[in-house]
C-alpha positions as CSV (number, residue, x, y, z in Angstrom):
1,X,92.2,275.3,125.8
2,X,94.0,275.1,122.4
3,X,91.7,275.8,119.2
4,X,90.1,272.9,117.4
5,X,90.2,270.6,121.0
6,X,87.4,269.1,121.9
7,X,87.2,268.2,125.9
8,X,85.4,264.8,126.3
9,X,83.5,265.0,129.4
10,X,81.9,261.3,131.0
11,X,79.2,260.6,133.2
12,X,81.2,260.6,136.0
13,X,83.0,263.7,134.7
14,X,79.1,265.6,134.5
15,X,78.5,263.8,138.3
16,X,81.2,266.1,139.5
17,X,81.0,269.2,137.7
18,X,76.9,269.6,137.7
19,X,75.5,271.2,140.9
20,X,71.7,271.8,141.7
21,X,72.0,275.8,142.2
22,X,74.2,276.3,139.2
23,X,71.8,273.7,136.9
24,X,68.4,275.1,138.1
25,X,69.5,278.4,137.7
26,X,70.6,278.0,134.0
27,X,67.4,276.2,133.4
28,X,65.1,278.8,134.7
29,X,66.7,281.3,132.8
30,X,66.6,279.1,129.4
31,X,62.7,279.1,130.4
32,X,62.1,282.6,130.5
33,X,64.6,284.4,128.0
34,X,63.1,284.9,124.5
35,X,62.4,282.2,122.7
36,X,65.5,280.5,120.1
37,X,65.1,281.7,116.8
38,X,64.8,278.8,114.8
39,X,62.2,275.8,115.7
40,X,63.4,272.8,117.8
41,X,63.5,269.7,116.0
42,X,63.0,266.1,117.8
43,X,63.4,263.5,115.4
44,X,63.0,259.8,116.2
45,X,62.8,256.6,114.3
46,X,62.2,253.0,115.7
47,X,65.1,250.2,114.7
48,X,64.5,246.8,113.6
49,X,65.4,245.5,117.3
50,X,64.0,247.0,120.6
51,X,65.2,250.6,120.6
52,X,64.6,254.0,118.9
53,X,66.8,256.4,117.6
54,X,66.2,260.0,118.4
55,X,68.3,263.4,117.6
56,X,67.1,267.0,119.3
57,X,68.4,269.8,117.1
58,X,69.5,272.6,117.4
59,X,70.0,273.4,121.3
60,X,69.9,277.3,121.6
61,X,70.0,279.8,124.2
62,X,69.8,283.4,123.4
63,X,73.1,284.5,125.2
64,X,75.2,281.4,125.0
65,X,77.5,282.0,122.3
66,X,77.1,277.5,121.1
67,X,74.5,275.1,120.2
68,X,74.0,271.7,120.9
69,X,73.4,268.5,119.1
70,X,72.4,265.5,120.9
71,X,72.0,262.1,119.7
72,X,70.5,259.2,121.7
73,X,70.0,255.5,121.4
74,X,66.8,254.1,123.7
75,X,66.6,250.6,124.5
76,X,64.1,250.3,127.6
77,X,66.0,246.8,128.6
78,X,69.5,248.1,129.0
79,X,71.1,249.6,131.5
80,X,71.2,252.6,131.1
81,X,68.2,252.8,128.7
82,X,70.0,255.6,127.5
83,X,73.5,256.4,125.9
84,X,74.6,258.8,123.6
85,X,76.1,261.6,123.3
86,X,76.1,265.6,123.3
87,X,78.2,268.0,120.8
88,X,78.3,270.9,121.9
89,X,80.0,273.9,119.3
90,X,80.7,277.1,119.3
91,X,78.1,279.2,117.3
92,X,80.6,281.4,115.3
93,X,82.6,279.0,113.9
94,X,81.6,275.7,113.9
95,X,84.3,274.6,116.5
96,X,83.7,271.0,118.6
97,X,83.9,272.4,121.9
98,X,82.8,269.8,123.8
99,X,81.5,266.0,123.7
100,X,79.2,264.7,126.5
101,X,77.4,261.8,127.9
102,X,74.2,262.5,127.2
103,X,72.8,260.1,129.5
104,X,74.1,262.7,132.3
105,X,73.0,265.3,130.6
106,X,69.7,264.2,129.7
107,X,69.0,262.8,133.6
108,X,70.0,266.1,134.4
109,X,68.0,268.7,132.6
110,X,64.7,266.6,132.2
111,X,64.5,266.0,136.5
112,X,65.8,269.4,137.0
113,X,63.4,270.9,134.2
114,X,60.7,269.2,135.5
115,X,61.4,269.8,139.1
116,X,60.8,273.7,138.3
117,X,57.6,273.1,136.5
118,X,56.5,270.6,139.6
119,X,57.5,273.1,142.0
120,X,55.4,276.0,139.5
121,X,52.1,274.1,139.1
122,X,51.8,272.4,142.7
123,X,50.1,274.1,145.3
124,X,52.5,275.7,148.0
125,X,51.4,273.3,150.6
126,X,51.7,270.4,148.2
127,X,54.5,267.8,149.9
128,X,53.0,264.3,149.6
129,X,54.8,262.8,146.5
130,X,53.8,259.8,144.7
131,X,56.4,258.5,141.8
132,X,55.8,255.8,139.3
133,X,58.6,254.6,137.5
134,X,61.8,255.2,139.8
135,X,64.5,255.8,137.3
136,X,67.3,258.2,137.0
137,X,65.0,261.3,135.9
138,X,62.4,260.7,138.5
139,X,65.6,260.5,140.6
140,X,66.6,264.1,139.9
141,X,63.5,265.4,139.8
142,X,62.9,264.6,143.4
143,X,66.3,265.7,144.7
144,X,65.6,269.2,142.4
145,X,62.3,269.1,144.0
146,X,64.1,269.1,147.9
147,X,66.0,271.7,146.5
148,X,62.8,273.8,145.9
149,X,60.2,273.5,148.8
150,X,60.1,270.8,151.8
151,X,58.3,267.4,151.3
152,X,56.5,264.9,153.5
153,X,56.0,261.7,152.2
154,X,56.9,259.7,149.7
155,X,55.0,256.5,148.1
156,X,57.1,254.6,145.1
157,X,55.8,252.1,142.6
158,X,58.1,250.5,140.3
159,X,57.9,247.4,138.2
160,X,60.7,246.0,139.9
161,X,59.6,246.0,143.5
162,X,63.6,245.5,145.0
163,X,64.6,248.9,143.1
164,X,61.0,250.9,144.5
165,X,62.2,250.0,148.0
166,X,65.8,251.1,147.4
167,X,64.4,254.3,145.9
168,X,62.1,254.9,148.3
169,X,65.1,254.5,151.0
170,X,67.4,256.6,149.2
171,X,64.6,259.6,148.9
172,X,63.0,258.8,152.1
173,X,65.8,261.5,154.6
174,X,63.8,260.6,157.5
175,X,60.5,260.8,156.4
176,X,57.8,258.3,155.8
177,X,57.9,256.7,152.4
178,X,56.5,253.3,151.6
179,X,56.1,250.8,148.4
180,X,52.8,250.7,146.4
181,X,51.7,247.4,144.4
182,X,50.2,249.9,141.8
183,X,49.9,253.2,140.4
184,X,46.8,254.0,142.0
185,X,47.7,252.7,144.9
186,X,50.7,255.4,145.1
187,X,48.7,258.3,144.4
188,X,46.0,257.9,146.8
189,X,47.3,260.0,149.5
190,X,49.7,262.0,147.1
191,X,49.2,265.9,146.3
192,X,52.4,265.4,143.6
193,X,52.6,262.9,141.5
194,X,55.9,261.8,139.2
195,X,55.4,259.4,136.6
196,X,58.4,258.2,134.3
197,X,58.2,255.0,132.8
198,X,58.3,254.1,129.1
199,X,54.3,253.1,129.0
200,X,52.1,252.9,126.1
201,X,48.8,252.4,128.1
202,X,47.7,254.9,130.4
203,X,48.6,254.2,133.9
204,X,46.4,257.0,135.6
205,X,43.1,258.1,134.9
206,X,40.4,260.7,134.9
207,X,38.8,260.0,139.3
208,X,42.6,257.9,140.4
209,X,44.0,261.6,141.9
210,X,42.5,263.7,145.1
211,X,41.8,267.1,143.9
212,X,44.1,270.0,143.8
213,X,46.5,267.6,143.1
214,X,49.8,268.2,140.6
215,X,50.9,265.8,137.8
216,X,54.4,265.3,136.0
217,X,54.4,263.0,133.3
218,X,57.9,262.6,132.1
219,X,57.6,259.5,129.9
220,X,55.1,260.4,127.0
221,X,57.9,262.2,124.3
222,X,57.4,260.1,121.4
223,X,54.3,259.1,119.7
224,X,52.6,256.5,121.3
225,X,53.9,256.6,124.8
226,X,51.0,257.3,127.5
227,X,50.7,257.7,130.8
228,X,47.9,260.1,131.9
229,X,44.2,259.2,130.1
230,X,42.7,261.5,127.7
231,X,39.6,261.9,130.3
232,X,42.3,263.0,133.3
233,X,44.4,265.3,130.4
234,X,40.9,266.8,129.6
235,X,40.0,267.1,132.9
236,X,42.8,268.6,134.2
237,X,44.7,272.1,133.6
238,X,47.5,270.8,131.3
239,X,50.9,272.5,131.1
240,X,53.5,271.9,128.1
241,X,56.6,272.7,127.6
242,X,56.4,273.0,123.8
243,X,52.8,273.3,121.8
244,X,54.3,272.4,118.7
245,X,55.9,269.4,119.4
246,X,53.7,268.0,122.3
247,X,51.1,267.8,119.6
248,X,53.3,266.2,117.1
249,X,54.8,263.5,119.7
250,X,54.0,264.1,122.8
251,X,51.0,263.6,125.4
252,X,48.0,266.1,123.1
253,X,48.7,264.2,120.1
254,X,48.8,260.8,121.6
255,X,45.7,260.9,122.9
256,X,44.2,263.1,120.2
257,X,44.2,266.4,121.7
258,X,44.1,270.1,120.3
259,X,46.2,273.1,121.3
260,X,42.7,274.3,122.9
261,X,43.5,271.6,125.1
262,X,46.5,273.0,127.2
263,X,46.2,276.4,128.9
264,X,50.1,277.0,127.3
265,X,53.6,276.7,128.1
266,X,55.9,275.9,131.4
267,X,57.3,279.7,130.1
268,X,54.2,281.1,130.0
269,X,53.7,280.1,133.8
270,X,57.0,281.4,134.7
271,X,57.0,284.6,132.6
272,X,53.4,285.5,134.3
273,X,51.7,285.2,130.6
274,X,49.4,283.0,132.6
275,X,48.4,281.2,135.6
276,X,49.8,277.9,137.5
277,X,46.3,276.9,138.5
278,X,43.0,278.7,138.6
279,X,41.5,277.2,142.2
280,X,43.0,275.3,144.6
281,X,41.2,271.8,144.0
282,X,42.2,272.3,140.2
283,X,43.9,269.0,138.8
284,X,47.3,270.3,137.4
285,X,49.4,268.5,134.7
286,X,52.9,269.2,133.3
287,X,53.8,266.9,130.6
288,X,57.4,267.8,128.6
289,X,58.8,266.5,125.7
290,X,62.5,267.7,126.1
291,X,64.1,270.5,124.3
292,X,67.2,270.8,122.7
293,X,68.0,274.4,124.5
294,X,67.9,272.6,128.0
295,X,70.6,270.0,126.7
296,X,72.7,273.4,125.7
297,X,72.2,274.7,129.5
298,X,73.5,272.3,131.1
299,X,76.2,271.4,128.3
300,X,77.3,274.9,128.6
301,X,77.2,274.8,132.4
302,X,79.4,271.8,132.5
303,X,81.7,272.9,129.8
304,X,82.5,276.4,131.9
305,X,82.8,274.2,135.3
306,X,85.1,271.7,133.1
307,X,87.2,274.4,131.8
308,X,87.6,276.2,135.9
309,X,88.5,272.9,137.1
310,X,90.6,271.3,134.7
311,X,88.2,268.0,133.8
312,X,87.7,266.3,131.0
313,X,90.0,264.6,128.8
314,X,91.1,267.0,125.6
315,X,90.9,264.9,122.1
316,X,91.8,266.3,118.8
317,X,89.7,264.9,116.3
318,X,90.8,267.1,113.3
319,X,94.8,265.4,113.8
C-alpha cells in the first residue's frame, strides 16, 4: 500500500477475511506473551439518552509492530447495539494503517476470547451448554467453542423468545437443543453456561448450577452490569481476565469483591502460573472485561489478510 493510506475495512469486509484458526490462534498467543507495557485503559461515560460511550486504549501486543484505538457507541435497543470503530496505526510512526468496524471486531475477539477461557476452565467432559442472552458474542463464542472440543446439547434463553429459537436452530447441527422460559431453567441440565446480556440484576445465583459446572459471564464490563450473584462469585473459583480493571468495572467490583476473591488471570491458567479448577465438582467462573490488545489481534490479523487479498477500500485522509 502507498504511505499515509488508510484501508477501511467493513463488517462484511472482517466476515470475509477473519477465520477461526487464524483468530484463535492470535488470541492465545496475545494471552500468553508478556504482558504490554503500559496499563490498559477502559474508559466509559453514560450519555444523556440510552447509550454509553466507551474507548479501550492502547491495544498492544508485544511483537506486533501497531496499536489499536477503539471507540464504541452502546445503545442496548439498536440494532447492532454496537457500532464504532477501530484505528489501528503503526507503532513507529504514527501512520493510520487501518480503520475497522468494531462491531466485527469486538463480536470477534470477545466470543473467540472467551471461547478459549470456556474451553480452559470447563471440565474435559463438559458438553451440555446453556446460553442466556443469544447475541452476536454468545454467537461466536459457541462456534469458537465447536472449534475447540465437541458438544451435546444446547438450551437457549433469550428475552425475545422468536430469536432463542432461531439461535438455538442455527447452533443446534443435529443435536438436541431446546428453548428455556428462564435462566434457571436453561442451566439445569447444563455443565457450560454462556451468559451475555446487558443485565443489571443478577440472573444466576449461588444453588441455580449442578456442580462441576463452568460459567462465562460476558455482560458485566462496566460498573453496574451483573449477571452472576455475589454468593455464586464467592462460591465459585473465579477467573478474570484483567485484576485491575475487573475490580474497577467489572464483576469483583460490582458486587463488592477483593482481589482475594479471584484465584487470577485467564493468562495465568494458560501460562501454567495456576490451575483451571482444583476438583472436579468445583463451580468455575470466567468473567472478562475486554482488553484493548485483543482488539489489536484481530485488527492486525485482518489487516495482513486485507493486505494478501486485496480488501478493503484505500482512503487518504491527510489529502
Amino acid at each position: 500500500m502507498m504511505a499515509d493510506v488508510t484501508l477501511l475495512l467493513s463488517w462484511s469486509d472482517l466476515s470475509r477475511l477473519l477465520d477461526m484458526t487464524s483468530c484463535v490462534e492470535a488470541l492465545r498467543e496475545g494471552f500468553t506473551a508478556a504482558p504490554p507495557p503500559i496499563d490498559a485503559q477502559r474508559v466509559s461515560t453514560s450519555l444523556p439518552g440510552p447509550g454509553t460511550a466507551t474507548a479501550l486504549i492502547p491495544g498492544l501486543v508485544e511483537g506486533i509492530p501497531a496499536y489499536t484505538v477503539k471507540v464504541n457507541a452502546k445503545f442496548p435497543a439498536s440494532r447492532p447495539a454496537l457500532r464504532g470503530v477501530v484505528c489501528l496505526h503503526d507503532a513507529g510512526s504514527g501512520e493510520l494503517l487501518a480503520v475497522l468496524d468494531s462491531s466485527a471486531v469486538t463480536a470477534w475477539r470477545t466470543g473467540l476470547a472467551a471461547a478459549i477461557g470456556t474451553d480452559a476452565l470447563a471440565r474435559p467432559s463438559a458438553g451440555a451448554v446453556a446460553v442466556i442472552g443469544a447475541g452476536m458474542q454468545a454467537d461466536l463464542l459457541l462456534r469458537g467453542l465447536r472449534f475447540l472440543r465437541p458438544l451435546e446439547r444446547l438450551a437457549v434463553c433469550d428475552l425475545d423468545p422468536v430469536h432463542a429459537r432461531s439461535f438455538a436452530a442455527a447452533h443446534a447441527d443435529g443435536r438436541p437443543a431446546v428453548v428455556a422460559a428462564d435462566a434457571r431453567a436453561a442451566v439445569r441440565d447444563a455443565d457450560i453456561v454462556v451468559v451475555g446480556t446487558w443485565s443489571r440484576v443478577p440472573l444466576l445465583d449461588d444453588g441455580d448450577l449442578l456442580p462441576g459446572t463452568h460459567v462465562t459471564s460476558l455482560g458485566a464490563d462496566e460498573p453496574g452490569k451483573s449477571e452472576l450473584s455475589r454468593a455464586l462469585l464467592m462460591s465459585a473459583r473465579v477467573v478474570v481476565d484483567d485484576m485491575r480493571l475487573a475490580l474497577a468495572s467489572g464483576a469483583l467490583g460490582t458486587a463488592g469483591l477483593t482481589a482475594r476473591d479471584a484465584a487470577g488471570t485467564l493468562a495465568d491458567v494458560l501460562r501454567g502460573a495456576i490451575p483451571a479448577r482444583t476438583h472436579d465438582a468445583e463451580i468455575t467462573v470466567y468473567t472478562p472485561v475486554g482488553l484493548p490488545w485483543q482488539d489489536l489481534a484481530l485488527a492486525w490479523t485482518a489487516y495482513q489478510q486485507a493486505l494478501r487479498a486485496g480488501a478493503g477500500r484505500q482512503f487518504d485522509f491527510l489529502s
